[in-house]
N, C-alpha and C positions, 0 to 999 in steps of 0.2 A: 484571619485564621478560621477555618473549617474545620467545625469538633468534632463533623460527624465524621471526619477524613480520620480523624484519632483512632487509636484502640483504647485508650485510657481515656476515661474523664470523671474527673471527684472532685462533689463538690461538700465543705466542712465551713461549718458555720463557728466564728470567734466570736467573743464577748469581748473584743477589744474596745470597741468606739460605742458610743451610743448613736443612732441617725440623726443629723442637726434637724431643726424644726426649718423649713422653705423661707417661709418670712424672712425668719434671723440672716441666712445666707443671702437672701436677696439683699439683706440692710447694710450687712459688712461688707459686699461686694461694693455698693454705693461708696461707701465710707472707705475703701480701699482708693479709688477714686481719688480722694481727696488728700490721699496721705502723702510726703514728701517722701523722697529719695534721700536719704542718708550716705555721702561716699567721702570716705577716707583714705588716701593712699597714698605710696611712697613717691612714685611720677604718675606723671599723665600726658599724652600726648595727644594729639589730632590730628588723623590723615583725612585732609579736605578732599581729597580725591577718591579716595573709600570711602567717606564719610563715617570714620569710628575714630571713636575713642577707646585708645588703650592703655591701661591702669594696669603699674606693676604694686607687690603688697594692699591690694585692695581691701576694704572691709564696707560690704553694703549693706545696708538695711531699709526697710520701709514696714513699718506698723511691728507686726511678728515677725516677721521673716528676716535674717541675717546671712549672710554669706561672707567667706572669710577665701582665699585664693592668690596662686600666685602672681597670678594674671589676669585681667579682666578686658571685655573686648566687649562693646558698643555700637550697635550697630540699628541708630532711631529717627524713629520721625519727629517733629514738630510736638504731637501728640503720646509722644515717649511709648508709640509702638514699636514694635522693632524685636531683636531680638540681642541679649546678654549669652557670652562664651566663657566660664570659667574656667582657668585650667590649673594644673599642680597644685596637690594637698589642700583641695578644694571641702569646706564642711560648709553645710544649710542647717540651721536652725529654724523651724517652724514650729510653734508653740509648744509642745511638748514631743517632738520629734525632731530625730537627728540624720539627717545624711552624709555618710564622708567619700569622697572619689578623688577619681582623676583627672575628671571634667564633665561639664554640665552646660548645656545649653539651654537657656531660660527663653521662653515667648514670650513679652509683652504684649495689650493688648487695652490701651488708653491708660497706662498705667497700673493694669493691672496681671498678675499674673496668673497666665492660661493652662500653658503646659510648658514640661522639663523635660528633658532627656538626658539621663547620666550614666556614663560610664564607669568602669574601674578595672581592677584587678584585687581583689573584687572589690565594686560597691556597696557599701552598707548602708542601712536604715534600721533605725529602731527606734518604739514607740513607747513613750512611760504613761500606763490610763493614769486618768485621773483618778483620785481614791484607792489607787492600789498599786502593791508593788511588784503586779505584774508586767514585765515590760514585753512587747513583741519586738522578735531581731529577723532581720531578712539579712542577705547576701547572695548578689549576681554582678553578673560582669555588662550588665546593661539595665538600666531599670529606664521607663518612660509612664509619666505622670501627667497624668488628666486631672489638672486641677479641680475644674468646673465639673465633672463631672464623680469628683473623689473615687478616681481608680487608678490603679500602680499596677503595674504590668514588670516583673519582673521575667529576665530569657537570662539565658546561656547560664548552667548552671548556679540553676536559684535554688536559695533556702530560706525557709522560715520556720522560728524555732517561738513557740511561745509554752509558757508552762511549762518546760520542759519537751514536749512535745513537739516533734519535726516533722516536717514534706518537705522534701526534695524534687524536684523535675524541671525539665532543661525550659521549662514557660510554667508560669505562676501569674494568677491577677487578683489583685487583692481589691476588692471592694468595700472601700472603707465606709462608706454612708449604708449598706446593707449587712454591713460584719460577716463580709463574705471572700473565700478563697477557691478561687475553680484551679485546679493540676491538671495539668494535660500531656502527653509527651508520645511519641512515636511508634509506642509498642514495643520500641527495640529491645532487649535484653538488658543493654548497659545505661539505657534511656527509659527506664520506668518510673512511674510514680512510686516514690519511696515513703511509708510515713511511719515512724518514729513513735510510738504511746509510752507514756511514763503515768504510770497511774500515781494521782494525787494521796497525798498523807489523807485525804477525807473521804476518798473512796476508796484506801483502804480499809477504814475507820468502821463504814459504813457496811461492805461487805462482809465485814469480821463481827459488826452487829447482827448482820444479817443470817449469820450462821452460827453464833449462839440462838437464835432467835427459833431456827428450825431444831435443836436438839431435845 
C-alpha cells in the first residue's frame, strides 16, 4: 500500500507493549524450535493424496500459543513447515492476548510460527498489558499478522479501542515492538479516519489543578 496515494495518514503512539530486547527474541525463537505440538481432537483423518490432515473439535498448543476450532486442516512437511487452516468458533491464545474468528490460516516455518491471516465477521483481538488493567480491543473483518516482525494489520472495517479511546479506518497497523498505530483510509467521506478521545479521570484531575493554579 502507497500512503502517499492516501489523503489520511495518522500516526498515534500507545503504551501498550514495551519493545522486547533482540537477544530475548532471538533465544525464544530458538527455543520455540524445540517445543512440541500439542493436539487433542474429536477425529482425525489423513488424505494421503492431499497430504493433510484433518482434525474436527481440535484443541492445539505449542509453548504459549493455544488454538481451540471446529476444524483444523494440515497441510506439512517433514520439517512441520507447511501451513494450519482453522475454521468455525475458532479462539488463539497468545500469552496475554486473545483472538476469536471465523478462520485463520497459520504459516509454519521449521516449527515455528511466522505469519497468520484471520478473518471474521468481525475478528477480534484484544490485549491485557502486563501490570495494568488497561486492556487494548481491536475489531475487523480481516486481520493478518507478521509474527516475526510484530505487526498486525488490520482492513475492512477496523477498530481499536484502548482507554477508552477509538480509531476507526477501513486499514489499521498496529506495531506492536514500536507501540505504534498508522490509520490510513481513502479520503472518502464515509471512509475517514475516525478517532474517538475520552479524556482520563487524571487529566481531568490535572487540568482542573491547572486552573485553580492560574486564579
Amino acid at each position: 500500500m502507497n500512503a502517499m496515494s492516501r489523503n489520511t495518514f495518522i500516526v498515534l503512539l500507545l503504551s501498550t507493549m514495551l519493545a522486547p530486547d533482540v537477544s530475548t527474541a532471538q533465544t525464544a525463537d530458538l527455543d520455540l524450535r524445540r517445543l512440541p505440538w500439542d493436539i487433542f481432537a474429536e477425529t482425525m483423518i489423513f488424505d494421503g493424496k492431499a497430504s493433510t490432515y484433518i482434525y474436527t473439535g481440535i484443541k492445539f498448543s505449542q509453548g504459549v500459543i493455544s488454538i481451540e476450532s471446529d476444524e483444523g486442516r494440515a497441510i506439512l512437511d517433514q520439517n512441520n513447515s507447511g501451513s494450519w487452516i482453522f475454521s468455525g468458533n475458532v479462539k488463539i491464545d497468545v500469552n496475554t492476548s486473545k483472538i476469536e474468528c471465523d478462520s485463520a490460516e497459520l504459516l509454519f516455518d521449521g516449527n515455528v510460527l511466522t505469519k497468520a491471516t484471520i478473518t471474521g465477521r468481525p475478528a477480534t483481538f484484544s490485549l491485557q498489558s502486563a501490570g495494568s488493567d488497561d486492556a487494548t480491543y481491536a475489531e475487523a473483518r480481516k486481520l493478518f499478522y507478521d509474527v516475526q516482525n510484530g505487526v498486525i494489520e488490520f482492513s475492512e472495517q477496523a477498530t481499536i479501542t484502548e482507554s477508552g479511546n477509538e480509531i476507526s479506518s477501513n486499514y489499521l497497523v498496529y506495531n506492536i515492538n514500536e507501540r505504534r498505530i498508522n490509520a490510513d483510509s481513502l479520503g472518502v467521506d464515509d471512509d475517514r479516519v475516525r478517532i474517538t478521545y475520552t479524556p482520563t479521570d487524571s487529566a481531568i484531575k490535572k487540568a482542573a489543578s491547572a486552573e485553580d493554579g492560574d486564579r
